[in-house]
C-alpha positions in Angstrom: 0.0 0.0 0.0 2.2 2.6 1.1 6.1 3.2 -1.0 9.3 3.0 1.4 9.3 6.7 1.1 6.1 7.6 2.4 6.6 5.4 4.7 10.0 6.5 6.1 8.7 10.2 5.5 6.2 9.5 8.5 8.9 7.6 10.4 10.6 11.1 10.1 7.5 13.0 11.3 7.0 10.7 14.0 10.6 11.5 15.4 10.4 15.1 15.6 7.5 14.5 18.0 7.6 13.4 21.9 4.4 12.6 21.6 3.4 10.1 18.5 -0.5 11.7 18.3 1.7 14.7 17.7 2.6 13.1 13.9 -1.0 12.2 13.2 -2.3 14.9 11.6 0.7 15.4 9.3 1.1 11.3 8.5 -3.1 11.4 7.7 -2.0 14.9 5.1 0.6 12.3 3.9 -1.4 9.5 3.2 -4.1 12.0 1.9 -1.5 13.8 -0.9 -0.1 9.9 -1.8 -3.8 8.5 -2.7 -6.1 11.3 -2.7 -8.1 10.5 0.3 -7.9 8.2 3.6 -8.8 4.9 2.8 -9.8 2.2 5.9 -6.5 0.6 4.5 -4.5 4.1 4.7 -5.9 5.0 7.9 -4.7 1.2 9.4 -1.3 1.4 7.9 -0.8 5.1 9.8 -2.4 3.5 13.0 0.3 0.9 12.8 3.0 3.2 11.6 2.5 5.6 14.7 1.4 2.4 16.7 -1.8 5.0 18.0 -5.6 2.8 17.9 -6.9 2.5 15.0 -10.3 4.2 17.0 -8.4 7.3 17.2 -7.1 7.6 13.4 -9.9 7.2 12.1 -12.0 9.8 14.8 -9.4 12.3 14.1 -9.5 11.6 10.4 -13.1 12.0 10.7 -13.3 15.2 12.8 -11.4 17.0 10.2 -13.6 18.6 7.2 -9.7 18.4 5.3 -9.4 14.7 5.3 -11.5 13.0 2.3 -13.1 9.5 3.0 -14.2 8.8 -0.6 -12.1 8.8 -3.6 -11.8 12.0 -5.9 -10.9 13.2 -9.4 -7.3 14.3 -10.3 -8.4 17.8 -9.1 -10.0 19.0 -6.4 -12.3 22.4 -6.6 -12.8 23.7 -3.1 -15.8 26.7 -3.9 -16.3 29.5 -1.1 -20.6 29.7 -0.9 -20.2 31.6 2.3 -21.7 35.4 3.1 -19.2 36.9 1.2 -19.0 34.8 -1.2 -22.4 33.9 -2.0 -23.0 37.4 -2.2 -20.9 38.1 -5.1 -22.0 35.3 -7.0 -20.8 32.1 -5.7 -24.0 30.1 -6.3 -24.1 31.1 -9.9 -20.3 29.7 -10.0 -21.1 26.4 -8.5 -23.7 25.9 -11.0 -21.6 27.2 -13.7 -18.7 24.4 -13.3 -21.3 22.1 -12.9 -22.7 22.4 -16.5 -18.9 22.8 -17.8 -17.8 20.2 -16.2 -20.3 17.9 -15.0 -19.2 18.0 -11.7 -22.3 18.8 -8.8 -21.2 19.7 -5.5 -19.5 16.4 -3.3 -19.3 14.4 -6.5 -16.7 13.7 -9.4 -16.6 14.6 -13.2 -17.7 11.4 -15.9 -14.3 11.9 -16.8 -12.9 11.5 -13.1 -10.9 15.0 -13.6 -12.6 17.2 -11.2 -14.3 16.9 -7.9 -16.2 19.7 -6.3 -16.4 20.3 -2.8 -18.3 23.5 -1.1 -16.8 25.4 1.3 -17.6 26.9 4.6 -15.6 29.6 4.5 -11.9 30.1 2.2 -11.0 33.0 4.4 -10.9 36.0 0.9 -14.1 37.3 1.7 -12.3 40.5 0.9 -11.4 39.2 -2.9 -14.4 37.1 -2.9 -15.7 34.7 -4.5 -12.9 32.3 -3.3 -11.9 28.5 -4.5 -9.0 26.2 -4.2 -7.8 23.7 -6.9 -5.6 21.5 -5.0 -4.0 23.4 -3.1 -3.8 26.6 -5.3 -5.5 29.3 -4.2 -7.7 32.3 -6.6 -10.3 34.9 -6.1 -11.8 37.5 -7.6 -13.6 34.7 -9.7 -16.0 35.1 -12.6 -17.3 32.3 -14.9 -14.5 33.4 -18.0 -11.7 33.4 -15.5 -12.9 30.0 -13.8 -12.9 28.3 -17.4 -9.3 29.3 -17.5 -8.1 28.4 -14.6 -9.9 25.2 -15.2 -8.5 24.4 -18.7 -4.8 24.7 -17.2 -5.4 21.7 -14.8 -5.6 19.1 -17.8 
């Protein structure tokens, strides 16, 4: 399941700690980024790894809205609907990508190249509306510019 190097890349995270519930967080982001989400498999090999319960993994992998329990497409689209965002159009936005791209809101594309998540709150409600792709962050967001910044994640 998990390569040598992830592996030793949480044995690393694990020693920087006194405490091993200290590495749990960053070993779950590590298991995240390697597979795109926490499988019950993932989530027992960083149980073992940090030799923590498997109980507590997977309650901290749940109690986090960051940590994805069901698999996703290449890319993930993280929409801001919040005040600020919803405001300014956000709602229209969501249902734009989702005729693009045939992507509705906690679901995949056909094509398996986009999931879309909402968003509480991205934290730009002064550039707003807000997403993430991946990690990479933009704002200011209109349908024209979301088609571009779309067509670059091929």
């Amino acid at each position: 399941m998990f390569n040598e190097t992830v592996l030793k890349e949480i044995e690393e995270i694990r020693a920087k700690f006194p405490d091993r519930k200290s590495a749990l967080l960053p070993s779950l982001y590590i298991a995240q980024r390697e597979f795109g989400w926490l499988s019950q498999e993932a989530m027992l090999v960083v149980s073992r790894t940090l030799n923590l319960p498997e109980a507590e993994v997977r309650g901290t992998a749940s109690f986090y809205a960051m940590f994805r329990h069901n698999p996703v497409g290449r890319h993930v689209i993280q929409i801001c609907t919040n005040v600020s965002c919803m405001i300014l159009g956000a709602e229209r936005l969501v249902d734009f990508i989702g005729a693009r791209y045939g992507v509705q809101p906690n679901g995949t594309s056909p094509d398996g190249r986009f999931s879309l998540v909402i968003m509480e709150c991205i934290g730009a409600c002064g550039t707003a509306p807000a997403m993430l792709v991946n990690t990479d962050f933009y704002d200011d967001l209109r349908e024209q510019r979301i088609e571009e910044i779309l067509e670059g994640y091929k």
